[in-house]
C-alpha positions as CSV (number, residue, x, y, z in Angstrom):
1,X,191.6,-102.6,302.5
2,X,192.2,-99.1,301.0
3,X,191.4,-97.5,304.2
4,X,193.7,-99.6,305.7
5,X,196.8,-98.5,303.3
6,X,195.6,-94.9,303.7
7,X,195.8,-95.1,307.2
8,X,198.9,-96.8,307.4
9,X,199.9,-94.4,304.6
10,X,199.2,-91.1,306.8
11,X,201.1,-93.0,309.9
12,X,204.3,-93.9,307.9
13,X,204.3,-89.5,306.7
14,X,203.5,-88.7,310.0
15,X,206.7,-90.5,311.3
16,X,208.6,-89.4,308.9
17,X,207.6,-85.9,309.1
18,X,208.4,-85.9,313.1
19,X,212.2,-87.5,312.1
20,X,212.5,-84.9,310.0
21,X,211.8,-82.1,312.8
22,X,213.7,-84.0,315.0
23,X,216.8,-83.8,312.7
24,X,216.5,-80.1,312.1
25,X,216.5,-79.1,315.7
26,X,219.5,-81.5,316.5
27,X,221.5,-79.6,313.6
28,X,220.1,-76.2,314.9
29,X,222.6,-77.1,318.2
30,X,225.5,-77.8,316.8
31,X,227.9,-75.2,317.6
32,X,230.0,-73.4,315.1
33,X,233.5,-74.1,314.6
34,X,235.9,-72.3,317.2
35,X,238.4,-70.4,316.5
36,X,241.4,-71.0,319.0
37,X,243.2,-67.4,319.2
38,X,246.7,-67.6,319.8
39,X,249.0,-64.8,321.5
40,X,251.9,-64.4,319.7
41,X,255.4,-62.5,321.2
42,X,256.6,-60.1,317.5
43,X,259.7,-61.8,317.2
44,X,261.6,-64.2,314.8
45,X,261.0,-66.8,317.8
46,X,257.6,-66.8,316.9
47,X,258.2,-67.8,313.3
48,X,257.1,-71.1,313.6
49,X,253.6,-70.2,314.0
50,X,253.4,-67.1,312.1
51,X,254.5,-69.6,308.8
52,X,252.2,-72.1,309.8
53,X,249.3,-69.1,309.3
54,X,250.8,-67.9,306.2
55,X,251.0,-71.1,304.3
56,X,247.3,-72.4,305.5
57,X,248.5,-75.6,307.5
58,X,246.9,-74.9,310.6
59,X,243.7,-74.6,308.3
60,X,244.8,-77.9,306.4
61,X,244.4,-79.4,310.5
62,X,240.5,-78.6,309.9
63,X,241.7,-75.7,312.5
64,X,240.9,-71.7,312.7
65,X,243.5,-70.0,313.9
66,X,243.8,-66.2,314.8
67,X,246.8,-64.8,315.3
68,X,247.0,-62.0,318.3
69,X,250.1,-59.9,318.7
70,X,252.1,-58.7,321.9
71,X,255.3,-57.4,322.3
72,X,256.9,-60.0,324.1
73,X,255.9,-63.6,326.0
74,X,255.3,-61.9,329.1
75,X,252.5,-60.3,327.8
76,X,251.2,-63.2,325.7
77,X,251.1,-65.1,329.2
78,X,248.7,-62.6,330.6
79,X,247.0,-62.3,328.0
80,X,245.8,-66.2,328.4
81,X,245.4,-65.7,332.0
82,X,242.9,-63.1,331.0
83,X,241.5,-65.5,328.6
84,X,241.5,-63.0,325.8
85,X,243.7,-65.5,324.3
86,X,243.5,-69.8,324.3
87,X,247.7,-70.4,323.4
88,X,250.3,-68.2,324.0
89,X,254.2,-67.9,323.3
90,X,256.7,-67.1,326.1
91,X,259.6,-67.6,326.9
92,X,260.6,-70.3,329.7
93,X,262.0,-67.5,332.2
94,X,258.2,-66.1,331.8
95,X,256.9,-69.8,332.8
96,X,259.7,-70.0,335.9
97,X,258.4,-66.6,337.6
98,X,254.6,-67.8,336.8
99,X,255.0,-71.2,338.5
100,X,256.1,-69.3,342.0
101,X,252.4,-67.8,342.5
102,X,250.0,-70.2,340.0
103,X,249.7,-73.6,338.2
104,X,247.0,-73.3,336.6
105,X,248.9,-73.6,332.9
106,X,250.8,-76.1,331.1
107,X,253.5,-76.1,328.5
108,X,252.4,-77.8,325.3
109,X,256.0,-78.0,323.7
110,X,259.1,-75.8,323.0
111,X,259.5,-74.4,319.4
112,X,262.8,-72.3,319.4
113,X,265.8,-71.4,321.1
114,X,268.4,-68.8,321.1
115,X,271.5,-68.2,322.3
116,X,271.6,-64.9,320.9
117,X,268.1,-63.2,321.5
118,X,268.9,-60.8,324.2
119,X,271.3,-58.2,324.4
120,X,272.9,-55.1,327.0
121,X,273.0,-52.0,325.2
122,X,274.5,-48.9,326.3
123,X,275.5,-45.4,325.0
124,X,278.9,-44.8,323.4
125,X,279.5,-41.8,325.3
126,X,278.9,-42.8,328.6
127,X,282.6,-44.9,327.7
128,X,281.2,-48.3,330.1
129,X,284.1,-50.7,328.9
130,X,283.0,-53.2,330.9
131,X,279.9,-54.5,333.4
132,X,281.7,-53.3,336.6
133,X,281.1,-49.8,335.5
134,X,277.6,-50.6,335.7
135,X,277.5,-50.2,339.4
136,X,275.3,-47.7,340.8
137,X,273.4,-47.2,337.3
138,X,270.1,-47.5,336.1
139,X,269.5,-50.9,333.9
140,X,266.2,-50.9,331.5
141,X,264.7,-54.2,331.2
142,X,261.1,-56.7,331.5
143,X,261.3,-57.4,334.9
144,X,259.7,-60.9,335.2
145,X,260.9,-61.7,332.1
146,X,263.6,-63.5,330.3
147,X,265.4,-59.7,330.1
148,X,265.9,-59.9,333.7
149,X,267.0,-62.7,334.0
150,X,269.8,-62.7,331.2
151,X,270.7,-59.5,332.8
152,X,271.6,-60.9,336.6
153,X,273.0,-64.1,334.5
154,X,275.7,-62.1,332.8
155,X,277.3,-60.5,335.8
156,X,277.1,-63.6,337.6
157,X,278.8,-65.4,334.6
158,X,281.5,-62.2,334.8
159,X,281.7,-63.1,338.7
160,X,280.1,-59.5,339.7
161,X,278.0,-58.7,342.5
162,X,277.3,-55.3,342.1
163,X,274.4,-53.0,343.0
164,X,272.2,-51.5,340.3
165,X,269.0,-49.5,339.9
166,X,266.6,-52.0,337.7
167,X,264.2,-49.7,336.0
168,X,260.9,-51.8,334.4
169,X,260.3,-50.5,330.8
170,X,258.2,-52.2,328.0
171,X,260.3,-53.8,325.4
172,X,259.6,-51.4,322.5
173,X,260.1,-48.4,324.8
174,X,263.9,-49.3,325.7
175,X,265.6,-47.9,323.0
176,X,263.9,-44.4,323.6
177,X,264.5,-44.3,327.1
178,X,268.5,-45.5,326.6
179,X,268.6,-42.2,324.1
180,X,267.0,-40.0,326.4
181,X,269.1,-40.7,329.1
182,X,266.7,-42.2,331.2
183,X,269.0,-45.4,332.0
184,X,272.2,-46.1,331.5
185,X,272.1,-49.4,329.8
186,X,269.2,-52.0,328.7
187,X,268.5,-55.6,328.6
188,X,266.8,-56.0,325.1
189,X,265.6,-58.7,322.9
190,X,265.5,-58.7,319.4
191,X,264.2,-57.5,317.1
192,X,264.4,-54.1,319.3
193,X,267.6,-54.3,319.3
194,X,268.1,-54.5,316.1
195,X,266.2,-51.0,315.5
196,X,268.1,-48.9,317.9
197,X,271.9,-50.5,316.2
198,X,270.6,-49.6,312.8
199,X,269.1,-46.5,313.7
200,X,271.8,-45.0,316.0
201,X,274.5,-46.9,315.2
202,X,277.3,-44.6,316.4
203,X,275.6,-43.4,320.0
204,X,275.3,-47.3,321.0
205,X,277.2,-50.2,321.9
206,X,276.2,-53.8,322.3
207,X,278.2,-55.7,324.8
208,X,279.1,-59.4,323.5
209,X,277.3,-61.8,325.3
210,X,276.0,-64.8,322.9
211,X,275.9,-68.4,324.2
212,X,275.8,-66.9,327.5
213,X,272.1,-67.6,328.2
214,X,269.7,-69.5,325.8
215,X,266.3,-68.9,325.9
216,X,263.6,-71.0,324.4
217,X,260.0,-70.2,323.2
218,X,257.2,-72.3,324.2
219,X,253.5,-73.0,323.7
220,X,251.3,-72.1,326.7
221,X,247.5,-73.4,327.5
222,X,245.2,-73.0,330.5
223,X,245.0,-76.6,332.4
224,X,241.3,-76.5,332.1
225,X,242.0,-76.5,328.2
226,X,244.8,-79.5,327.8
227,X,242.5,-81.9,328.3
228,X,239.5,-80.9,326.1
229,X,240.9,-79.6,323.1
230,X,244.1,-81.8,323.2
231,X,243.3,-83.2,319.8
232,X,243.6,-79.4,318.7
233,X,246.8,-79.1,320.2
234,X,247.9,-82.3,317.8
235,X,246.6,-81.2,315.0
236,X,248.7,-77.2,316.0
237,X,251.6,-79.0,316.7
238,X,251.5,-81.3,313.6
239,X,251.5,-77.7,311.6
240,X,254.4,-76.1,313.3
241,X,256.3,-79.3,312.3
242,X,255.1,-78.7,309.1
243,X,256.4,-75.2,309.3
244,X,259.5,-75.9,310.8
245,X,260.6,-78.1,307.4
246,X,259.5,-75.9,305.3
247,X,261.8,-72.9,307.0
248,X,264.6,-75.7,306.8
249,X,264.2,-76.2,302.8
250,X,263.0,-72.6,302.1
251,X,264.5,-70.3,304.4
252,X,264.7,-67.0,302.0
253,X,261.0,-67.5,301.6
254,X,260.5,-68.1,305.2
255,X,262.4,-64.7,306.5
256,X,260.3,-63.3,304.0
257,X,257.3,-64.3,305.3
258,X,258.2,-63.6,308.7
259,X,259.2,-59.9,307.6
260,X,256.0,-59.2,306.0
261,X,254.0,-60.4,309.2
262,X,256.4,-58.3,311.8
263,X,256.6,-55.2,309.2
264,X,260.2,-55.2,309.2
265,X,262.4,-55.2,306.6
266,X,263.7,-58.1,305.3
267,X,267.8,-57.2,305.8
268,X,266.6,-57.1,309.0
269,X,265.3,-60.9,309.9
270,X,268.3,-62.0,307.7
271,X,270.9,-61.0,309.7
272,X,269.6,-62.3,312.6
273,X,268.0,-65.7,311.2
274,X,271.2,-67.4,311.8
275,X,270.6,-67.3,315.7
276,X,267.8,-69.3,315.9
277,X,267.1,-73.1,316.3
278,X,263.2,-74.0,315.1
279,X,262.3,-77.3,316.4
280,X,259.4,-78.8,318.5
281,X,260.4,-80.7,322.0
282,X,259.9,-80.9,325.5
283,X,261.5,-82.8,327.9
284,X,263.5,-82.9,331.2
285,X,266.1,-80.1,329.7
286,X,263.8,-77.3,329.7
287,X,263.0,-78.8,333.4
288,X,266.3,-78.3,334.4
289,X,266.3,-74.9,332.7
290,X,263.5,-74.1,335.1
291,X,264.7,-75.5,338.4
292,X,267.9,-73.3,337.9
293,X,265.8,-70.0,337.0
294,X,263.6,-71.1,340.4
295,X,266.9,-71.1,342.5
296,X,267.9,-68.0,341.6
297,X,264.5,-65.9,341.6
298,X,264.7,-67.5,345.3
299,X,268.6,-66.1,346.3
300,X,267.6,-63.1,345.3
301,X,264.9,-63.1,347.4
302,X,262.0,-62.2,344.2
303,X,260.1,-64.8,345.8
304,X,258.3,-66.3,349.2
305,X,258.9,-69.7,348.6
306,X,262.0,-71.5,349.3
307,X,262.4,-74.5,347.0
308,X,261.3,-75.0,343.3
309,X,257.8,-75.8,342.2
310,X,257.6,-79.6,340.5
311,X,257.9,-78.3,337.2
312,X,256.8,-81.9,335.2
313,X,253.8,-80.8,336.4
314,X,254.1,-78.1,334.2
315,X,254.5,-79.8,331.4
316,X,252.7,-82.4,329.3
317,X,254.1,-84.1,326.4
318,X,251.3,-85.8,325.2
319,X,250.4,-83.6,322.4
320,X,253.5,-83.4,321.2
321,X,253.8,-87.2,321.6
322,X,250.8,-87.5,319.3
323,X,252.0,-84.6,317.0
324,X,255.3,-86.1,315.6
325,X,254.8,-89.5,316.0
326,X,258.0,-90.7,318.4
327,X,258.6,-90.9,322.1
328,X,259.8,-88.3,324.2
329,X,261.6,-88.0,327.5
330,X,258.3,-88.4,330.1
331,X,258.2,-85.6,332.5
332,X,255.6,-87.5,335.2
């Protein structure tokens, strides 16, 4: 009998020894949390996100979050066709000229709006009262990029067809190249132009244009990517909403925040807080924003196609849907 409970003794170890093993090599392949890197455009239209990092609520969402800077949506987009990135920011003329050569990217939700982002700047002394004089000159802006498009919108607004020279220049390198003479006006958004008013405020002038294009800021994913970390994408959005209330209650704090992150100075995001809107959505607006951007990259012939892409395919609410916990518009 003894021998018997020994045996049964050394089997009973035995099995439990081999559970054991089995155990530790399951735990060995568990991978490591992943972080989701997100490109981020240097502007207050961003602000959502960069006070969601500050305040730890992306990491409250059991999420790790790195922050990647570009200067401006345009790059942030190829920076997640790259895949140095997994979300980006940009703006929704940045989606329009995407969608007319790939859909392999969706659009998780718009965050902010403008009506006041973008500006033309020229020099003082080159006396242009008025866009007409703008004929035959040189014109800084992004090309592919909401720059160019509030550009061509303004003189169409002001009834103009005139002929220009539209020079390409990065964002941050506008204000140099206005200075040096090297165009005669730019199309720039903030806060770059910001910097050149304050520091040559008597050699420029900023021609009025607000409420005459609005531009909105949106979140940007791979298609591969929507599907298998959508719960990721809930828990992000969940913590812009969170942001977005907080900038609402605390909006000195907030603009400071947002200074410390761009390394501006605060005067600077205060006076131009007040033209920004901060709220998540996504529905059959910024679709009609898009269609109208696709007709008129097609008139003016920046494009092969001849009719807009289906943009609800390029955009899926379901995230969102999930994130603040109400229906939206459906988009397919």
């Amino acid at each position: 009998m003894e021998k018997l409970l020994l045996v049964m003794f050394a089997l009973l170890g035995a099995v439990l020894l081999l559970l054991g093993q089995r155990q530790t090599s399951i735990t060995e392949y568990i991978p490591a949390e992943r972080t989701f890197k997100v490109g981020v455009s240097t502007s207050l239209l961003s602000s959502p996100i960069i006070i969601a990092e500050r305040l730890g609520y992306f990491a409250e969402e059991n999420l790790d979050v790195l922050l990647v800077p570009f200067k401006g949506g345009n790059a942030c987009f190829d920076a997640l066709i790259r895949f140095d990135v997994d979300l980006a920011t940009s703006s929704d003329s940045v989606i329009m000229f995407n969608s007319l050569t790939r859909s392999n990217f969706v659009t998780l939700a718009s965050f902010a709006e403008s009506d006041n982002d973008i500006k033309l700047m020229m020099r003082k002394s080159e006396a242009i009262d008025n866009l007409a004089h703008l004929a035959g000159k040189r014109v800084g802006m992004v090309k592919g990029s909401a720059s160019q498009y509030f550009y061509d919108t303004l003189l169409t607004m002001n009834g103009l067809n005139i002929d220009n020279v539209e020079v390409n220049i990065a964002p941050q390198e506008q204000g140099a190249a206005l200075m040096a003479k090297a165009v005669d006006a730019i199309s720039i958004w903030e806060p770059y132009g910001y910097k050149l008013r304050h520091n040559s405020p008597s050699q420029v002038v900023t021609l009025s244009a607000k409420g005459i294009y609005s531009i909105s800021f949106n979140l940007i994913v791979r298609k591969p990517d929507n599907e298998q970390y959508q719960p990721q994408h809930i828990s992000f959005l969940r913590a812009l909403q969170r942001a977005n209330e907080f900038m609402v209650e605390n909006p000195q704090q907030a603009q400071q925040y947002v200074a410390e992150y761009l390394k501006v100075p605060l005067t600077e995001v205060s006076a131009l807080w007040p033209d920004y809107l901060f709220r998540l959505s996504l529905d059959n607006t910024l679709v009609s924003n898009l269609n109208a951007q696709a007709r008129w990259a097609i008139n003016k012939g920046l494009t092969e196609i001849s009719s807009p892409p289906d943009y609800r395919q390029y955009l899926d609410p379901m995230a969102l849907n999930a994130a603040i916990h109400k229906p939206l518009v459906r988009t397919k």
